[in-house]
N, CA, C and O of each residue as an XYZ file, in Angstrom:
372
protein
N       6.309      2.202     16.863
C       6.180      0.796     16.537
C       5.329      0.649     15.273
O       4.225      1.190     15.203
N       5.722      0.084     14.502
C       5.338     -0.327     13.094
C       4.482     -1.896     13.436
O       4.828     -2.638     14.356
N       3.189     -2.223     12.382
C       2.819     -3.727     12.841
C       3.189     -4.174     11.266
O       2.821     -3.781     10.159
N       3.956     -5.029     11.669
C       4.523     -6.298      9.964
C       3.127     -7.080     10.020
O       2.284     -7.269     10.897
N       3.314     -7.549      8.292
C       2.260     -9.116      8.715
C       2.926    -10.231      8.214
O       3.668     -9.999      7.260
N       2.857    -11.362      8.600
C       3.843    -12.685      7.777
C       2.648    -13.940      7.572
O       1.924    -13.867      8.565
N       2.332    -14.676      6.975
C       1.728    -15.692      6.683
C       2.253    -16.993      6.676
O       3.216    -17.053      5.911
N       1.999    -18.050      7.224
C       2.098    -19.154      7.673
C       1.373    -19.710      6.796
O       0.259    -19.207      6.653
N       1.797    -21.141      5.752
C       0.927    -21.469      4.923
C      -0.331    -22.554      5.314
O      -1.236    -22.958      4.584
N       0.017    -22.941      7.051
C      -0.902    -23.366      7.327
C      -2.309    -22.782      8.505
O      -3.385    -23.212      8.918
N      -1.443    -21.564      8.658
C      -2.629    -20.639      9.985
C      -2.641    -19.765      9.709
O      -2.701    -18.957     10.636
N      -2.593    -19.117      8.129
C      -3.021    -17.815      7.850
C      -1.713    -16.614      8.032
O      -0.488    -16.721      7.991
N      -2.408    -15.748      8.194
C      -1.879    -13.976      8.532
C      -1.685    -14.067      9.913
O      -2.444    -14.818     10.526
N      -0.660    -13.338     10.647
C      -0.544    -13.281     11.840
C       0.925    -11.685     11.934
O       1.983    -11.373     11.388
N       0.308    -11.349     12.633
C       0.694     -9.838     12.764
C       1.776     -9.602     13.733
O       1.670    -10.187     14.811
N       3.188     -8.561     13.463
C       4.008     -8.795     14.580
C       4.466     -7.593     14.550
O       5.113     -7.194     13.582
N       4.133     -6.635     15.874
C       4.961     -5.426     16.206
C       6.092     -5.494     16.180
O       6.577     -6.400     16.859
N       7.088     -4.551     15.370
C       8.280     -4.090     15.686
C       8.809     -2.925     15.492
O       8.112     -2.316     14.681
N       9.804     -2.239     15.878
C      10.196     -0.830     15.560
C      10.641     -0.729     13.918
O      11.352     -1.538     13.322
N       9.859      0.807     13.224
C      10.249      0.527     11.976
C      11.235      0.637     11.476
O      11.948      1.584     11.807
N      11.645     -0.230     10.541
C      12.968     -0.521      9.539
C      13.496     -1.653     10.350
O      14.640     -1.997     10.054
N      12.718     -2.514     11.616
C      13.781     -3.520     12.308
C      12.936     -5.224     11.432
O      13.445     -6.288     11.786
N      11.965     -5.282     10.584
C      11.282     -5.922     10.230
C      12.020     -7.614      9.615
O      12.693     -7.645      8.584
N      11.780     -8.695     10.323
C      12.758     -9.417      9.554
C      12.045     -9.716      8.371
O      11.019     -9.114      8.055
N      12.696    -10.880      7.519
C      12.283    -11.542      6.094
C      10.989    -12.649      6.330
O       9.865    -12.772      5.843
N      11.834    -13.415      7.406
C      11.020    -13.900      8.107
C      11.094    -14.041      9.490
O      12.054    -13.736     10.198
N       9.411    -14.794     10.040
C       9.137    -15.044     11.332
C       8.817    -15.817     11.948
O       7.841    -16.328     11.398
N       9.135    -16.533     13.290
C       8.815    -17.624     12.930
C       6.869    -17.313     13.366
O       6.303    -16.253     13.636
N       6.245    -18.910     13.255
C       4.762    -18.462     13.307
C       4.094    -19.075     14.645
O       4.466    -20.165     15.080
N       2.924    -18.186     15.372
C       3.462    -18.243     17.081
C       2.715    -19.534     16.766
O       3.267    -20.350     17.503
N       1.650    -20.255     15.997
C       0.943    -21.453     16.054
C       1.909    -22.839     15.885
O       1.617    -23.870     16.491
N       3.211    -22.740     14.903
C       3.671    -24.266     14.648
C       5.206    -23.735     14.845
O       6.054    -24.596     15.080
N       5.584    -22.455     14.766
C       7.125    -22.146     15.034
C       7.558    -22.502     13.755
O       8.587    -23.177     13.783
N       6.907    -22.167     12.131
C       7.704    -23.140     11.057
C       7.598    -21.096     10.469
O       6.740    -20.225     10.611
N       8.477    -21.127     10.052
C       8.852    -20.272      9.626
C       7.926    -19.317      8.659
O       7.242    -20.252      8.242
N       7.333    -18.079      7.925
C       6.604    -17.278      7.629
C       7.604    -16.276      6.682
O       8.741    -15.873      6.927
N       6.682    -16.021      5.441
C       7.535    -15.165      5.048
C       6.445    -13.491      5.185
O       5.237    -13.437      5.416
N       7.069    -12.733      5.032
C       6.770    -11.303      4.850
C       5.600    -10.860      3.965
O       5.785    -10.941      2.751
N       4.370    -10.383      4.426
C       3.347    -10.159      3.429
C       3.429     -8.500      3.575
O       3.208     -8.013      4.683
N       3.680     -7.823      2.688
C       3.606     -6.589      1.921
C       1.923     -5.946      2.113
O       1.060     -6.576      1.503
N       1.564     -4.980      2.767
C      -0.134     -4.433      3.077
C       0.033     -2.860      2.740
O       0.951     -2.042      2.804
N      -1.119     -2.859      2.408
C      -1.605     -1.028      2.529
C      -1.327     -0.576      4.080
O      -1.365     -1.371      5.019
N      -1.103      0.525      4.178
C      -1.006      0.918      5.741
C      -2.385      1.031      5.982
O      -3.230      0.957      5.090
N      -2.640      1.219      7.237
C      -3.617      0.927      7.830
C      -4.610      1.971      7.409
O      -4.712      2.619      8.450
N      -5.279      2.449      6.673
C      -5.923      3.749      6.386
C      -7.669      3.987      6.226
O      -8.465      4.676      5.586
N      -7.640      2.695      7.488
C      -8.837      3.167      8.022
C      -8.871      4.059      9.254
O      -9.672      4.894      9.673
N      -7.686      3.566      9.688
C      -7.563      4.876     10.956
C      -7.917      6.574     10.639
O      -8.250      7.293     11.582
N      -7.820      7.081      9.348
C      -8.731      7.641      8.718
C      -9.881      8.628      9.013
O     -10.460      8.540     10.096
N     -10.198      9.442      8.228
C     -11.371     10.361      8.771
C     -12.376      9.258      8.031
O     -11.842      8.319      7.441
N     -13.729      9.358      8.056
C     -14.513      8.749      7.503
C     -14.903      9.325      5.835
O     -15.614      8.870      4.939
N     -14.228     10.277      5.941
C     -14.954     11.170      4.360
C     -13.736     11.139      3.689
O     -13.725     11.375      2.480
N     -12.390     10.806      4.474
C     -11.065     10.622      3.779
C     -11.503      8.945      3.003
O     -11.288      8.849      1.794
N     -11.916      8.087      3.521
C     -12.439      7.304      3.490
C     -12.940      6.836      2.391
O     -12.445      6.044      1.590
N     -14.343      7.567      2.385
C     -15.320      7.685      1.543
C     -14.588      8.147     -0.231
O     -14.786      7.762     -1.383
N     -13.738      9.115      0.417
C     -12.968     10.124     -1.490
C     -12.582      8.744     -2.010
O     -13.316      8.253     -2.867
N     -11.151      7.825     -1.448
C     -10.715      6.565     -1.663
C     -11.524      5.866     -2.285
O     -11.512      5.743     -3.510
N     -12.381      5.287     -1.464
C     -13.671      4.515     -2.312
C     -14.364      5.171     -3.174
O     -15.134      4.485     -3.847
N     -14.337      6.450     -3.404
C     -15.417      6.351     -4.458
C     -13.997      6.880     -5.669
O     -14.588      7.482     -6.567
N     -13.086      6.877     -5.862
C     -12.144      7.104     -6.511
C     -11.537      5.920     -6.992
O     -11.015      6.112     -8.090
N     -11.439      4.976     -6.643
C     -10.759      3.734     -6.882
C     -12.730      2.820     -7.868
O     -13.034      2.160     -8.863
N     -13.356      3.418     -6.736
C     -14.692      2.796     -7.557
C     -14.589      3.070     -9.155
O     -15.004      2.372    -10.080
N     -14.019      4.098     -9.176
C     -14.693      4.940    -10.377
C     -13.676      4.618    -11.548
O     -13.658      4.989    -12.722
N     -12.846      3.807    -10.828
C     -11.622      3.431    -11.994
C     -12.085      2.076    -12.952
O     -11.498      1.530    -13.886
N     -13.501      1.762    -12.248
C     -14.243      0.325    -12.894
C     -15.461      0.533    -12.945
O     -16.032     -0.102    -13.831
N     -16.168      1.272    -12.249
C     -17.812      1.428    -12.036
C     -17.765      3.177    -12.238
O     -17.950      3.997    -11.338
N     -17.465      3.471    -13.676
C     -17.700      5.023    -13.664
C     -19.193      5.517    -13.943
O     -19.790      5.109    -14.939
N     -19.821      6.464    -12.982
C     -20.971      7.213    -13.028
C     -21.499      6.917    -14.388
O     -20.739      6.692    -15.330
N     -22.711      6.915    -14.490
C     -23.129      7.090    -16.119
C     -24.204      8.038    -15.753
O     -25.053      7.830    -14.885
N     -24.046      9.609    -16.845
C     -25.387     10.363    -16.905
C     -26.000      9.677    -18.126
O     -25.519      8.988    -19.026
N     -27.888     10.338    -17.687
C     -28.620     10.054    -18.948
C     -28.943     11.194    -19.885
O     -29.311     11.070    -21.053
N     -28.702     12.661    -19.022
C     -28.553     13.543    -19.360
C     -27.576     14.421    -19.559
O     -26.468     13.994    -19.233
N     -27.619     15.986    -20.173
C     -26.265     16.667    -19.468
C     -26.700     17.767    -18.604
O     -27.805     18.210    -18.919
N     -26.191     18.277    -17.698
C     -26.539     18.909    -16.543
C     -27.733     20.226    -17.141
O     -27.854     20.318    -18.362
N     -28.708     21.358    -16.082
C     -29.423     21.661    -16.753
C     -28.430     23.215    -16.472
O     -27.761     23.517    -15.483
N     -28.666     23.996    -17.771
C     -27.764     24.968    -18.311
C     -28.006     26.165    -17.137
O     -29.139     26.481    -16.774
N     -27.041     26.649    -16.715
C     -27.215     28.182    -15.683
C     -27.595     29.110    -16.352
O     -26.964     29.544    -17.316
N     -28.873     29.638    -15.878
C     -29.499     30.982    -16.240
C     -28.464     31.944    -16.077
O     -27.729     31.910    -15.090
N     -28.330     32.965    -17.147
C     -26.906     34.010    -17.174
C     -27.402     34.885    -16.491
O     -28.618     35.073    -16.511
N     -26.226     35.916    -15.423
C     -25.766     36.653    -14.216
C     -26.533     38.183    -14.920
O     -26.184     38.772    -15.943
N     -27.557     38.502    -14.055
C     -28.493     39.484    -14.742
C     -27.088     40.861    -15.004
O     -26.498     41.279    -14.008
N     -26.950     41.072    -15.556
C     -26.479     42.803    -15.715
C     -27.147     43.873    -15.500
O     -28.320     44.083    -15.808
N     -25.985     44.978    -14.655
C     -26.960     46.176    -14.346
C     -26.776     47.167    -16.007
O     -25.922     47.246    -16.890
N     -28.187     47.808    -15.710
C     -28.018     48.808    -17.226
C     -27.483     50.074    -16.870
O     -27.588     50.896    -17.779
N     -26.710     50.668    -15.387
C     -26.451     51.542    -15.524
C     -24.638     51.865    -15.851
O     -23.573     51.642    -15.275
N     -25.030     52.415    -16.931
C     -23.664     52.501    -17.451
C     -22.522     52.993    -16.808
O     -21.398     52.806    -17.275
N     -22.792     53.801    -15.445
C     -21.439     53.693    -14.659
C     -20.720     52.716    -14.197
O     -19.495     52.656    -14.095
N     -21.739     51.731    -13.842
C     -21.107     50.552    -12.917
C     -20.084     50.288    -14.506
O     -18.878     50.285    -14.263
N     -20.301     50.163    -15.413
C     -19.445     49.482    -16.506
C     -17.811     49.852    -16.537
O     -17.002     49.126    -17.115
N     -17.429     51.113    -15.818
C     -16.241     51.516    -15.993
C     -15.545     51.148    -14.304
O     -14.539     51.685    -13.840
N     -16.585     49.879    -13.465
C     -15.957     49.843    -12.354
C     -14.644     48.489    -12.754
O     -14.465     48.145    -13.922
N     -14.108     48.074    -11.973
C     -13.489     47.380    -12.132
C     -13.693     45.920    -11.917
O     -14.381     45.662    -10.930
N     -13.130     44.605    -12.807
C     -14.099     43.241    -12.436
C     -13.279     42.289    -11.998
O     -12.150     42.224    -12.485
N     -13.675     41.414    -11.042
C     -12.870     40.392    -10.719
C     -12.090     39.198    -11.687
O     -11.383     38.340    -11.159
């Protein structure tokens, strides 16, 4: 079961289970019976992990509110080397 939503221009959003692909154009609306047309939604995607969640929001954030550094990150101390010259003929990832 799929949930549609249809809007009534005088009682809002009002939500109606049906099997998917059986969805009409319109419905009527359970408050005045005057007819509703079809409102188009994101699927439900809070049902969601919470950190699935979280990526979304901070991804869509970032398409208007991007991070600002004041700096640039602080540089990695380089990977000590051994001095014995055998290891040099081993093989490297």
């Amino acid at each position: 079961m799929a949930v549609y939503a249809y809007r009534c221009a005088d009682h809002g959003v009002h939500e109606v289970s049906r099997p998917i692909g059986t969805a009409a154009e319109r419905e009527p609306c359970p408050d005045c019976a005057a007819p509703t047309s079809r409102v188009f939604t994101a699927p439900r995607l809070s049902s969601g992990s919470a950190s699935a969640r979280a990526l979304v929001d901070r991804t869509a954030r970032s398409a208007s509110e991007p991070a600002v550094v004041s700096a640039p990150p602080p540089s990695r101390r380089p990977v000590p080397r051994a001095t014995d010259p055998r290891l040099a003929k081993l093989p490297r990832p």
